[in-house]
N, CA, C and O atoms as a GROMACS GRO file, in nm:
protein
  564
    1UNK      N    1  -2.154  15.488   9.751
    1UNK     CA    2  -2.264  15.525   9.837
    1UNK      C    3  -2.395  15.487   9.772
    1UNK      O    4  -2.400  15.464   9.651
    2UNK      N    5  -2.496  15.480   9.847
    2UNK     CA    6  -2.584  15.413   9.809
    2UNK      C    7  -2.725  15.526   9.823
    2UNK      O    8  -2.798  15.562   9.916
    3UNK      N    9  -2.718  15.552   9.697
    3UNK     CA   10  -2.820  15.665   9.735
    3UNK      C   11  -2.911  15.677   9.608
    3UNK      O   12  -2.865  15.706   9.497
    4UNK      N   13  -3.017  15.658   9.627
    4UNK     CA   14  -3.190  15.640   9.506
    4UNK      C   15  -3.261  15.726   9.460
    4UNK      O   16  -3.368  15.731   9.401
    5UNK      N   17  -3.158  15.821   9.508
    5UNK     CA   18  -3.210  15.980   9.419
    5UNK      C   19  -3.158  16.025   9.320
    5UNK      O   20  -3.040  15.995   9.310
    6UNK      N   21  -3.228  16.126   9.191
    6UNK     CA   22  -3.122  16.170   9.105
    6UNK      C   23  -3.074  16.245   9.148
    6UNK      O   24  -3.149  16.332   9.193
    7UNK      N   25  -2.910  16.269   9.168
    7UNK     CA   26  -2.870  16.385   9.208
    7UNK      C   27  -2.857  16.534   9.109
    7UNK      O   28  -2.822  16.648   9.140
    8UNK      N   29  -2.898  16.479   8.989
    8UNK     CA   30  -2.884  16.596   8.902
    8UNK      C   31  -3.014  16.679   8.911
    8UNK      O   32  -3.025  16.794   8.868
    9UNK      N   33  -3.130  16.593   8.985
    9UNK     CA   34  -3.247  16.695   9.037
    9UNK      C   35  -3.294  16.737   9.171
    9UNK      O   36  -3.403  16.780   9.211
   10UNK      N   37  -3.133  16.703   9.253
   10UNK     CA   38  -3.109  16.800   9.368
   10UNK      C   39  -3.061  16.966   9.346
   10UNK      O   40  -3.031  17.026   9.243
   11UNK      N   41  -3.068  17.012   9.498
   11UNK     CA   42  -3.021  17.177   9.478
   11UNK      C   43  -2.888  17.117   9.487
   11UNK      O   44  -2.848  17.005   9.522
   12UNK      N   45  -2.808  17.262   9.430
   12UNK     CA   46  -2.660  17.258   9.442
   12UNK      C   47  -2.613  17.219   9.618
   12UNK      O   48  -2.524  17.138   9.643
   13UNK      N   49  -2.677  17.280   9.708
   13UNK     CA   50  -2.696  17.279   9.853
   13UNK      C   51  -2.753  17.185   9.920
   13UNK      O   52  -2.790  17.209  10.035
   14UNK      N   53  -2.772  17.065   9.865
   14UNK     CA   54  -2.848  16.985   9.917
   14UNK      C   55  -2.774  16.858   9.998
   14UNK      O   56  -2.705  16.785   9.928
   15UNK      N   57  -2.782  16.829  10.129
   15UNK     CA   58  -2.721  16.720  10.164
   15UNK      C   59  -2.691  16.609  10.148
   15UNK      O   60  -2.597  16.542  10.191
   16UNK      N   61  -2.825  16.572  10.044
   16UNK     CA   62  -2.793  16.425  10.006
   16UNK      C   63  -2.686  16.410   9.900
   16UNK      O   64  -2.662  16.302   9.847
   17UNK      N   65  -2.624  16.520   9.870
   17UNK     CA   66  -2.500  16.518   9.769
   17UNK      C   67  -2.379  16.454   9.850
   17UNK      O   68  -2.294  16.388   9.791
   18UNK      N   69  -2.375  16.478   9.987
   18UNK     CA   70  -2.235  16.464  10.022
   18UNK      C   71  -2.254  16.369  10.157
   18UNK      O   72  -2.154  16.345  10.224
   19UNK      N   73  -2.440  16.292  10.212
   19UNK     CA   74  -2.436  16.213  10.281
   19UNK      C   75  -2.526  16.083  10.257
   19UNK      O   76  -2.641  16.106  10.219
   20UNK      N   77  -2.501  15.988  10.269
   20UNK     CA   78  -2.564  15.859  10.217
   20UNK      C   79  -2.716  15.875  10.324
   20UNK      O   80  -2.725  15.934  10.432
   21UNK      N   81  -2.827  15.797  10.243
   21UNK     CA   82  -2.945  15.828  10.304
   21UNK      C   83  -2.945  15.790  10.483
   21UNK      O   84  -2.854  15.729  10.538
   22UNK      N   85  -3.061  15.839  10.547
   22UNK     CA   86  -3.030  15.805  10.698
   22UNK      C   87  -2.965  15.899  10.760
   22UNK      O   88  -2.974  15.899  10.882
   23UNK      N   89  -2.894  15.988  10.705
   23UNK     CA   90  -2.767  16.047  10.761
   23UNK      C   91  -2.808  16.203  10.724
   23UNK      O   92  -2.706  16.271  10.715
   24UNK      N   93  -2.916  16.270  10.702
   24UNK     CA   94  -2.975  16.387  10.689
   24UNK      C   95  -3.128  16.397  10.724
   24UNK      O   96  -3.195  16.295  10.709
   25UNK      N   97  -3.190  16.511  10.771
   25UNK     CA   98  -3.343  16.499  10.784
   25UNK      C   99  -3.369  16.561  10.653
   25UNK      O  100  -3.295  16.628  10.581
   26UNK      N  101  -3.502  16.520  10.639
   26UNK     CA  102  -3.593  16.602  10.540
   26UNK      C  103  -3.741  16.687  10.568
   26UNK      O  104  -3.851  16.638  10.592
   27UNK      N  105  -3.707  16.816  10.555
   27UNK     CA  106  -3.823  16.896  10.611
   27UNK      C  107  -3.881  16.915  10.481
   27UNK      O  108  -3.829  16.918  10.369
   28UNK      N  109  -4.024  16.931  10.526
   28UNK     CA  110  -4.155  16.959  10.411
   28UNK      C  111  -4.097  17.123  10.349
   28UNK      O  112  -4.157  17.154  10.247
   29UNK      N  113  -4.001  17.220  10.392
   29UNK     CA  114  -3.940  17.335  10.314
   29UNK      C  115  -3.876  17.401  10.391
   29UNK      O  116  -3.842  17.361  10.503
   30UNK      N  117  -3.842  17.537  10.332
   30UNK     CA  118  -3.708  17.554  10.413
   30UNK      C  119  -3.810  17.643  10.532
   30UNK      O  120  -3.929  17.671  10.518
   31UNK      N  121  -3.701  17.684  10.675
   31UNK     CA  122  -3.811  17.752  10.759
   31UNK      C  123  -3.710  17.832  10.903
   31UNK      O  124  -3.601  17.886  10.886
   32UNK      N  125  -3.756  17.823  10.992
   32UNK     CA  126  -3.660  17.927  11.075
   32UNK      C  127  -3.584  17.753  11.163
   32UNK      O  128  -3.481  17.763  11.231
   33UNK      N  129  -3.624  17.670  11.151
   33UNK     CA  130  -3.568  17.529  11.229
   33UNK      C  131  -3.415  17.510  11.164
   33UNK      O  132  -3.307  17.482  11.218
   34UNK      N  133  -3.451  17.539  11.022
   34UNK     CA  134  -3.278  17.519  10.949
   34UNK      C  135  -3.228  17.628  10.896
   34UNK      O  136  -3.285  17.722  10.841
   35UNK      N  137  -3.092  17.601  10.923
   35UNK     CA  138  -3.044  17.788  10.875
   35UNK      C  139  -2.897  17.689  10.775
   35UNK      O  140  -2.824  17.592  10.798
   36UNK      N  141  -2.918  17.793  10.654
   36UNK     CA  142  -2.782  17.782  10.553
   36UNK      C  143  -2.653  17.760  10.672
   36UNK      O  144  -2.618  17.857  10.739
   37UNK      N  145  -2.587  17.623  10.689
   37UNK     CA  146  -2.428  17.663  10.743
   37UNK      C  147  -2.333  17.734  10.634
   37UNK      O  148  -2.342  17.676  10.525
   38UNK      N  149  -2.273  17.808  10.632
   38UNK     CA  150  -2.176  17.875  10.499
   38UNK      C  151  -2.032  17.771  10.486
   38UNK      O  152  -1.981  17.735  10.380
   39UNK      N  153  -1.993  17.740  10.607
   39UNK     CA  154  -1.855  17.637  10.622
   39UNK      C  155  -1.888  17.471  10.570
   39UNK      O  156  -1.806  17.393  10.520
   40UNK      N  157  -2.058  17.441  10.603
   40UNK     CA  158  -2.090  17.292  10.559
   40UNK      C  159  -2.128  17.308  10.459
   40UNK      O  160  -2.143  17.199  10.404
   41UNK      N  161  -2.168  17.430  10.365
   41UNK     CA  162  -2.264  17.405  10.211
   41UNK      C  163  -2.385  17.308  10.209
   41UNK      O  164  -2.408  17.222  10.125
   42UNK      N  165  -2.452  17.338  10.310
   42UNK     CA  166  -2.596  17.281  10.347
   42UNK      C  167  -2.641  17.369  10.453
   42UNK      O  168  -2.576  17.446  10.524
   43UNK      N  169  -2.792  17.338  10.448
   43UNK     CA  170  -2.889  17.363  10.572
   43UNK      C  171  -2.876  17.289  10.688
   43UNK      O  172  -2.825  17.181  10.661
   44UNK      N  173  -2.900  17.301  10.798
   44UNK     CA  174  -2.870  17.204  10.948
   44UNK      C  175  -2.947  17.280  11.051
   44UNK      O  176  -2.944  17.402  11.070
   45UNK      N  177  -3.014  17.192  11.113
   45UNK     CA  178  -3.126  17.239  11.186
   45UNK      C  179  -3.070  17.292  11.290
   45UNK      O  180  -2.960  17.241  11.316
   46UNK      N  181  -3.111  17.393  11.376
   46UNK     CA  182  -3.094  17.481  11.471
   46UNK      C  183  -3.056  17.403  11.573
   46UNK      O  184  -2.944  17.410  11.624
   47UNK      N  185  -3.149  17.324  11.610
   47UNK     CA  186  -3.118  17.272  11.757
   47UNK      C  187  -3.035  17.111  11.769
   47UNK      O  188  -3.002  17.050  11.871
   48UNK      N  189  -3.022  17.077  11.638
   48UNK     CA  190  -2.935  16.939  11.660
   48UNK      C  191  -2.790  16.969  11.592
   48UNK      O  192  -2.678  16.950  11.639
   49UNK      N  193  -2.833  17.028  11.455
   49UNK     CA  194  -2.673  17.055  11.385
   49UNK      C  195  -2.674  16.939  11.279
   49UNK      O  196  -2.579  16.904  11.209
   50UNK      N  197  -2.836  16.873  11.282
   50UNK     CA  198  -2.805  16.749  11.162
   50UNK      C  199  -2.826  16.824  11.050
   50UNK      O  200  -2.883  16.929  11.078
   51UNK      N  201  -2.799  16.810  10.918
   51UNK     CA  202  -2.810  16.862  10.745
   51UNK      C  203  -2.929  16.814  10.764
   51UNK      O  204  -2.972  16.722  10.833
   52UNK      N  205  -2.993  16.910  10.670
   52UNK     CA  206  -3.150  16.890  10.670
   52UNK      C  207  -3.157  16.916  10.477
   52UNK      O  208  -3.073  16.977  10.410
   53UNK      N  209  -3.283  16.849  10.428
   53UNK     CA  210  -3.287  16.886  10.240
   53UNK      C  211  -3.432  16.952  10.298
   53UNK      O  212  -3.489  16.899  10.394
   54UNK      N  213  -3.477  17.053  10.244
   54UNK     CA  214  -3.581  17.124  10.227
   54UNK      C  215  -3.678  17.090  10.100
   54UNK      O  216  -3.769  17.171  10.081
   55UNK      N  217  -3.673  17.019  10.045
   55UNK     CA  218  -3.734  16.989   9.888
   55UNK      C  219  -3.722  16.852   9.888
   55UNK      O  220  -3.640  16.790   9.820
   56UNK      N  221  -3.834  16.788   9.992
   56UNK     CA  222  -3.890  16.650   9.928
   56UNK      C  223  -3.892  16.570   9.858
   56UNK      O  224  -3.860  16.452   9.847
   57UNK      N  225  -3.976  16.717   9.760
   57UNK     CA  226  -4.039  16.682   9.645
   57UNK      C  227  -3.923  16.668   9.547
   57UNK      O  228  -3.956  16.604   9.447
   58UNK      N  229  -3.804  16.709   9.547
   58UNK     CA  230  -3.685  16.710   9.465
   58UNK      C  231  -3.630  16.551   9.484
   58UNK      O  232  -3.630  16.484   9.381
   59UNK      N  233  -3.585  16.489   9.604
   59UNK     CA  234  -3.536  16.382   9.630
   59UNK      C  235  -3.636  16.322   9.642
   59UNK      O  236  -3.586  16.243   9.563
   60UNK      N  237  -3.759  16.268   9.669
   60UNK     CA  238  -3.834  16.182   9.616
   60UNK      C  239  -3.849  16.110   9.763
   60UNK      O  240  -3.854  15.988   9.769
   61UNK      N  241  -3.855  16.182   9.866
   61UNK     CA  242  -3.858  16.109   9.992
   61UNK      C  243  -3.912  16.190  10.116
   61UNK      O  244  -3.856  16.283  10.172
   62UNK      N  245  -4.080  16.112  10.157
   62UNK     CA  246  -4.137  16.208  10.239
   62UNK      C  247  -4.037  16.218  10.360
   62UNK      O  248  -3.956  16.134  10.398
   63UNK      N  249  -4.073  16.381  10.426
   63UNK     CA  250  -3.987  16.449  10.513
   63UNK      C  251  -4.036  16.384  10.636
   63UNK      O  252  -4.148  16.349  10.672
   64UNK      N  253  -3.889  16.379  10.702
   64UNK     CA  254  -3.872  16.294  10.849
   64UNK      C  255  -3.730  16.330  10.927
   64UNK      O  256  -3.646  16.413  10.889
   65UNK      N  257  -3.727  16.286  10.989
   65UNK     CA  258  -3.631  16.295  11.128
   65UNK      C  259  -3.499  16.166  11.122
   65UNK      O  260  -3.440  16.115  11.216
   66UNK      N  261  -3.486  16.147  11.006
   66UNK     CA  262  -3.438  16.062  10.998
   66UNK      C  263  -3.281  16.036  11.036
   66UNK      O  264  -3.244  15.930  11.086
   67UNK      N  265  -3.210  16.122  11.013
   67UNK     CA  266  -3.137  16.140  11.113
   67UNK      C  267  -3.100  16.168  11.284
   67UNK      O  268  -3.033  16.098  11.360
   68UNK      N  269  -3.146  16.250  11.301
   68UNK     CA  270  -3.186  16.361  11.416
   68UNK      C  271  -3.252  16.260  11.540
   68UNK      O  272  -3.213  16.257  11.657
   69UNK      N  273  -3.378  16.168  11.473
   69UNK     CA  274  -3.457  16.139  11.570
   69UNK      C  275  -3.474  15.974  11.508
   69UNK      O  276  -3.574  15.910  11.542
   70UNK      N  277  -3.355  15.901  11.400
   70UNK     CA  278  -3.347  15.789  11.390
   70UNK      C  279  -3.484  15.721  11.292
   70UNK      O  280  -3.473  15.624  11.216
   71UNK      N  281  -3.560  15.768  11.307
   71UNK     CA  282  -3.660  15.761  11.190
   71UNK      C  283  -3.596  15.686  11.052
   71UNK      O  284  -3.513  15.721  10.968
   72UNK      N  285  -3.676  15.569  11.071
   72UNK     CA  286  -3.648  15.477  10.920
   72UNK      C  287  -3.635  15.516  10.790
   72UNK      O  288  -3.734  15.494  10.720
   73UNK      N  289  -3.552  15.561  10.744
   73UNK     CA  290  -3.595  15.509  10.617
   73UNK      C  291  -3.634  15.444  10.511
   73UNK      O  292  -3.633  15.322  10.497
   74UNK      N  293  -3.676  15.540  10.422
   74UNK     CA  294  -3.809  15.439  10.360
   74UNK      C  295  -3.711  15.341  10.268
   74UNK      O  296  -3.598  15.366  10.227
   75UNK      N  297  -3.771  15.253  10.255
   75UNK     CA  298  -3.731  15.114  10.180
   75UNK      C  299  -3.647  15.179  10.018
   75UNK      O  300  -3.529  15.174   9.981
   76UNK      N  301  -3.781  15.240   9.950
   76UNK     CA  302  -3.772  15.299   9.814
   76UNK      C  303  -3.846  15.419   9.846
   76UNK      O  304  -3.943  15.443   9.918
   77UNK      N  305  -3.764  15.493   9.762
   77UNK     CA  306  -3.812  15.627   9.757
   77UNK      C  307  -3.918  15.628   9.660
   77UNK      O  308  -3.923  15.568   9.554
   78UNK      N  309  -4.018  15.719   9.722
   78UNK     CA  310  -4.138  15.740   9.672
   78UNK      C  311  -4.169  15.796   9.538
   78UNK      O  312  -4.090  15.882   9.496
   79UNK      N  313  -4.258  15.766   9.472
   79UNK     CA  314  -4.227  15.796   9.327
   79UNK      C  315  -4.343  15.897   9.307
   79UNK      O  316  -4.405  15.891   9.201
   80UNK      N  317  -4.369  15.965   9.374
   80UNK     CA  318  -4.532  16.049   9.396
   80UNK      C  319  -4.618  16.002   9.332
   80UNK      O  320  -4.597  15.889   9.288
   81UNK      N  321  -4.713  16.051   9.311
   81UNK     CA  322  -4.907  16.047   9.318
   81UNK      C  323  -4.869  15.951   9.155
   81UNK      O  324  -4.753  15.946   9.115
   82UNK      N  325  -4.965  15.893   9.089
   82UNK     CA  326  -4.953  15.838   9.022
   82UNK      C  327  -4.976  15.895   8.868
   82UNK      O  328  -4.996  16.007   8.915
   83UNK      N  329  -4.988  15.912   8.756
   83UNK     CA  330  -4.990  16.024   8.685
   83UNK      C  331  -5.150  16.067   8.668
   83UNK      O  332  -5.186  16.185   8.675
   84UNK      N  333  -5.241  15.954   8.645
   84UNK     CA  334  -5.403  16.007   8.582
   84UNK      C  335  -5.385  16.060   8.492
   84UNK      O  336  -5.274  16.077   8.441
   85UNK      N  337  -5.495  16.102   8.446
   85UNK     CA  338  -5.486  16.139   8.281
   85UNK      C  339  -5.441  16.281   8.273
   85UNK      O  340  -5.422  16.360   8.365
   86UNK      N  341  -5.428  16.297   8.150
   86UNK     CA  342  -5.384  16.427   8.107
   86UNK      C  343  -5.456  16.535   8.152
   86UNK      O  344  -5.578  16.522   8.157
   87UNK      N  345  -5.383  16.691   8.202
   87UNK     CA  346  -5.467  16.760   8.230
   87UNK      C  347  -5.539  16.853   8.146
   87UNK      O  348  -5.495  16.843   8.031
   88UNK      N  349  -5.646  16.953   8.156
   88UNK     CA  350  -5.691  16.981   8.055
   88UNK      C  351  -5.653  17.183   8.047
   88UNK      O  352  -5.687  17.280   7.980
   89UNK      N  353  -5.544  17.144   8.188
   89UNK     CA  354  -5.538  17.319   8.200
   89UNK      C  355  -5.342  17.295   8.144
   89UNK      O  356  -5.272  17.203   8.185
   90UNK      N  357  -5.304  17.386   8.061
   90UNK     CA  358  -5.136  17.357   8.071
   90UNK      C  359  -5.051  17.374   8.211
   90UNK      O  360  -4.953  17.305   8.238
   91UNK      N  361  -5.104  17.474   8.292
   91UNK     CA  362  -5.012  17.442   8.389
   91UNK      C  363  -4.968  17.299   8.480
   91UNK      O  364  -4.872  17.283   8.555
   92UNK      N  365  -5.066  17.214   8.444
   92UNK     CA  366  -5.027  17.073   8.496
   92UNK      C  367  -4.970  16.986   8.433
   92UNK      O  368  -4.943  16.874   8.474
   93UNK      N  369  -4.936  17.052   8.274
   93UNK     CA  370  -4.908  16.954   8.141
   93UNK      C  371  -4.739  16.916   8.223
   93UNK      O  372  -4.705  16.802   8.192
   94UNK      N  373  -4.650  16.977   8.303
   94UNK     CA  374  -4.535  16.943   8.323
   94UNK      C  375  -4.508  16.836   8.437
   94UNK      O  376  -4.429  16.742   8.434
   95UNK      N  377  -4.610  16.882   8.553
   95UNK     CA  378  -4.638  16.812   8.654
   95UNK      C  379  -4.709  16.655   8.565
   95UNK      O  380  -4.659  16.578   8.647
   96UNK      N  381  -4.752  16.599   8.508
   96UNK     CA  382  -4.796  16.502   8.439
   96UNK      C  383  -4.676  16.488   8.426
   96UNK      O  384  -4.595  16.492   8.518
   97UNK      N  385  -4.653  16.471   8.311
   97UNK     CA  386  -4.508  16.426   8.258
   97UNK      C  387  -4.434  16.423   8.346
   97UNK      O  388  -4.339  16.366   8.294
   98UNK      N  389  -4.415  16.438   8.414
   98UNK     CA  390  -4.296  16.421   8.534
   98UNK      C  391  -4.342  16.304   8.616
   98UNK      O  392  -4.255  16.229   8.660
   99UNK      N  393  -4.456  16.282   8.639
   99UNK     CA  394  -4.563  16.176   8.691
   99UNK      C  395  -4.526  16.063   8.619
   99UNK      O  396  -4.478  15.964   8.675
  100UNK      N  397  -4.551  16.073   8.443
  100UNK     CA  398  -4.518  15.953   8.394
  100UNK      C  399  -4.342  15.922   8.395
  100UNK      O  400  -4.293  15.814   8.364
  101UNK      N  401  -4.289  16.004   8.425
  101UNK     CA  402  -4.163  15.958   8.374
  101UNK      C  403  -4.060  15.898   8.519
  101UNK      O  404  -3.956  15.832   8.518
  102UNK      N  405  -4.154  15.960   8.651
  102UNK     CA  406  -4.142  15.893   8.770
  102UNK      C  407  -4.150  15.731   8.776
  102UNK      O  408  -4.078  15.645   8.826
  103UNK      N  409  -4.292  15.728   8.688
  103UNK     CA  410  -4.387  15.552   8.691
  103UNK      C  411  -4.354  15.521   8.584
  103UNK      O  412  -4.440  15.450   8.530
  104UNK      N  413  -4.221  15.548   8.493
  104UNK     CA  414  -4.192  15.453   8.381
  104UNK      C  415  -4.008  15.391   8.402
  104UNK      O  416  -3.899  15.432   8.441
  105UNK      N  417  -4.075  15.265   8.342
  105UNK     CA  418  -3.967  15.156   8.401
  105UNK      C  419  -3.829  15.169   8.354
  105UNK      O  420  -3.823  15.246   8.258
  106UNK      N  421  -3.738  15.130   8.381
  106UNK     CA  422  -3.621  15.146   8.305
  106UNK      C  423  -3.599  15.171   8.160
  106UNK      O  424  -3.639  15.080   8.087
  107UNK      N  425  -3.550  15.266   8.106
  107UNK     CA  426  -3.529  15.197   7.938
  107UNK      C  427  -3.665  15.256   7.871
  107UNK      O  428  -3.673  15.260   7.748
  108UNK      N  429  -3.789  15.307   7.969
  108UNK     CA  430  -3.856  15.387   7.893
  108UNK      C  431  -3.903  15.481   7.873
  108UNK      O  432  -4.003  15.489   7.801
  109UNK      N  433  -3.849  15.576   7.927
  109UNK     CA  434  -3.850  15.734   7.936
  109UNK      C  435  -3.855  15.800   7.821
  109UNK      O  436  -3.895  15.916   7.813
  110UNK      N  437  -3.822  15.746   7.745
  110UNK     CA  438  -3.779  15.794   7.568
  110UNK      C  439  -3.960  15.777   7.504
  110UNK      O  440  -4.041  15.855   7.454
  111UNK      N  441  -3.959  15.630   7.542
  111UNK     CA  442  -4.097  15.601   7.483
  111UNK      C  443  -4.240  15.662   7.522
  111UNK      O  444  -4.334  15.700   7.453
  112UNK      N  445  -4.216  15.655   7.687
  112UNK     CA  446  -4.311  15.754   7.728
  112UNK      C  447  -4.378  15.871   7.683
  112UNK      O  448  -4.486  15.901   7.633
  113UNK      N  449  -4.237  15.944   7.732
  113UNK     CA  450  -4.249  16.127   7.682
  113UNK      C  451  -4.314  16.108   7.534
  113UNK      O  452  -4.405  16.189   7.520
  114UNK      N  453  -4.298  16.038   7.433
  114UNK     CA  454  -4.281  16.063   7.286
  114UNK      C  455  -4.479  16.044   7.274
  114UNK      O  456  -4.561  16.090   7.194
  115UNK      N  457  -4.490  15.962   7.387
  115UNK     CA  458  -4.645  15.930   7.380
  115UNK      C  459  -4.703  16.040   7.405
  115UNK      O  460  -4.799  16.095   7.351
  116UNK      N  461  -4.627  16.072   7.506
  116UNK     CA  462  -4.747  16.226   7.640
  116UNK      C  463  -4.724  16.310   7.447
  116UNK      O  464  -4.814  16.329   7.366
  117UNK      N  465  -4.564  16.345   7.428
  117UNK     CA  466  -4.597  16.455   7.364
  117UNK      C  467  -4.711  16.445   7.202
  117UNK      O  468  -4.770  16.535   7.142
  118UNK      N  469  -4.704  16.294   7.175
  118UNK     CA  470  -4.781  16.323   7.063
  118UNK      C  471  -4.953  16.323   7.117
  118UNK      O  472  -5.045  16.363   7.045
  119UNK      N  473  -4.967  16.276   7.242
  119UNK     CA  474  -5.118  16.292   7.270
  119UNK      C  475  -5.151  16.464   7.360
  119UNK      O  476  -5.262  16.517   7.372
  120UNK      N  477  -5.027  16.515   7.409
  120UNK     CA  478  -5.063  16.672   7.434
  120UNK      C  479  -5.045  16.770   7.318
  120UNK      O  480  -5.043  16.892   7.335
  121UNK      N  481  -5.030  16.704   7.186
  121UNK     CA  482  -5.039  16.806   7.042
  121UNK      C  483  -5.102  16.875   7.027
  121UNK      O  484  -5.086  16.992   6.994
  122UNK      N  485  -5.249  16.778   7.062
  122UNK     CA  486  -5.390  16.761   6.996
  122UNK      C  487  -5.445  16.891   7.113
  122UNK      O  488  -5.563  16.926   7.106
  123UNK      N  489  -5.361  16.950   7.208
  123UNK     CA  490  -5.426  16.996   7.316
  123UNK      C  491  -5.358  17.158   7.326
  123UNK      O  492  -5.392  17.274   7.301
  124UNK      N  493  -5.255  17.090   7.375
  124UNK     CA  494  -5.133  17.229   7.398
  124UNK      C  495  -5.055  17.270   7.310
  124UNK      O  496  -5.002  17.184   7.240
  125UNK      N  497  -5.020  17.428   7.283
  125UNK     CA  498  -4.942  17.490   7.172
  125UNK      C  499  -4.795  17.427   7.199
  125UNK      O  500  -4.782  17.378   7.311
  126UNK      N  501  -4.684  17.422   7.113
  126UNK     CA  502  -4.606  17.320   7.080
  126UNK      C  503  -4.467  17.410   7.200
  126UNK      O  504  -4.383  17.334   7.248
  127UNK      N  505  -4.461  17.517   7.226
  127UNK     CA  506  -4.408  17.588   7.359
  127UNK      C  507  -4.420  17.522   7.493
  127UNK      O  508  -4.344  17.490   7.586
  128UNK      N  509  -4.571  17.513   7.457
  128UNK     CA  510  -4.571  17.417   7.634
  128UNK      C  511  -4.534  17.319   7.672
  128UNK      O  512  -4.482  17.298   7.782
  129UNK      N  513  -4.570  17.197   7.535
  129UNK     CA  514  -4.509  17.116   7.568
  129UNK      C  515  -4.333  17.068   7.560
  129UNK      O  516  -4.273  16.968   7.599
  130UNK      N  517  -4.293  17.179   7.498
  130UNK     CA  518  -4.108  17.129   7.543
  130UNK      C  519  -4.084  17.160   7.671
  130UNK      O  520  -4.001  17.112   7.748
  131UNK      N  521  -4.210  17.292   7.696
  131UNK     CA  522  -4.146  17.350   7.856
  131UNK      C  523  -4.167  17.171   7.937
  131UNK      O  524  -4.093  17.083   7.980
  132UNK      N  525  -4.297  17.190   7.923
  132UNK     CA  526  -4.334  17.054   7.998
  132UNK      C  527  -4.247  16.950   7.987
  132UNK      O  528  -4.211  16.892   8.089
  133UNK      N  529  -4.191  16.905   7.834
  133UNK     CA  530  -4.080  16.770   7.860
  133UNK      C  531  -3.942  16.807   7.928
  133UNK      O  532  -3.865  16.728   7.984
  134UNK      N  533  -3.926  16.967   7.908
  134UNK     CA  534  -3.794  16.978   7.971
  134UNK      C  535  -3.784  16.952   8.112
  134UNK      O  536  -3.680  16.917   8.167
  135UNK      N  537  -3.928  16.976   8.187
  135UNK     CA  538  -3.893  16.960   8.344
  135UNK      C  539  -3.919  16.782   8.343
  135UNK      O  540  -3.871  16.728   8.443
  136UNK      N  541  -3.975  16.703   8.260
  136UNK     CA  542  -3.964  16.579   8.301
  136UNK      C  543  -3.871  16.512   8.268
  136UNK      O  544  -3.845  16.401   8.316
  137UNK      N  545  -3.788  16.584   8.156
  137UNK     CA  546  -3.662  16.513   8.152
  137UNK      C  547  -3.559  16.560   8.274
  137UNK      O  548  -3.474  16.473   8.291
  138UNK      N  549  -3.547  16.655   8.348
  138UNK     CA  550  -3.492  16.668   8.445
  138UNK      C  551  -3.560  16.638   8.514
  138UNK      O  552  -3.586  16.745   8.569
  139UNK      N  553  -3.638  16.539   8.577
  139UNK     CA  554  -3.679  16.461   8.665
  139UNK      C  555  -3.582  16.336   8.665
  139UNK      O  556  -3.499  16.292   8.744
  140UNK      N  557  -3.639  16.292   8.518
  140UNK     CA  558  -3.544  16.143   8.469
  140UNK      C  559  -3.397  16.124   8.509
  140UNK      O  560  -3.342  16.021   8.546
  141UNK      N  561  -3.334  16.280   8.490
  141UNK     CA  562  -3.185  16.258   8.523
  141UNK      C  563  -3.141  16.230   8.393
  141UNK      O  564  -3.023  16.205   8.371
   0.00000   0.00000   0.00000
């Protein structure tokens, strides 16, 4: 199957585990349109019955109808906003790093992170930043 997401930074519940892209919608979160099926182990919208992913931002692909209402999918999945510089508050130190490790090319995820973390030293206590590499290494997969 042909599918451009990491699945190790999907939910356990998430459709794109068990359907190739095209073949699920994606809503901007979860809401009263999709309800948990308990027999499918996914969400599925009320009024069609297509699997729906609630978390976008997890699979890397703005929310659409893409099933349901045939809506294209996108070519490549979107790699969000681009990183910009470092932030100067920690709560964004993870969201960054996850930014760069979205916009870094094959083969350099290793090299990246090693940069962010020796230039967020100088900034953030040494706690934040593992919190911070741990969510961008589960971005990476």
């Amino acid at each position: 199957m042909d599918r451009p997401w990491d699945e190790d930074a999907l939910c356990v519940v998430c459709p794109a585990l068990v359907h190739d892209r095209g073949r699920f919608d994606i809503a901007d979160g979860p809401g009263p349109d999709s309800r948990y099926d308990t027999s499918r182990g996914y969400r599925r919208d009320s009024d069609t019955g297509v699997p729906v992913c609630v978390h976008p931002h997890k699979i890397g692909v703005a929310s659409g109808r893409y099933a349901s209402a045939g809506q294209r999918w996108p070519e490549e999945a979107d790699r969000g906003p681009a990183p910009g510089p470092m932030p100067d508050q920690a709560e964004g130190l993870a969201e960054w790093m996850t930014a760069l490790v979205r916009h870094t090319g094959p083969g350099q995820v290793d090299v990246v992170l090693a940069q962010a973390e020796r230039a967020a030293a100088g900034r953030f206590p040494a706690a934040v930043i593992v919190d911070a590499l741990r969510v961008a290494l589960a971005a990476a997969g």
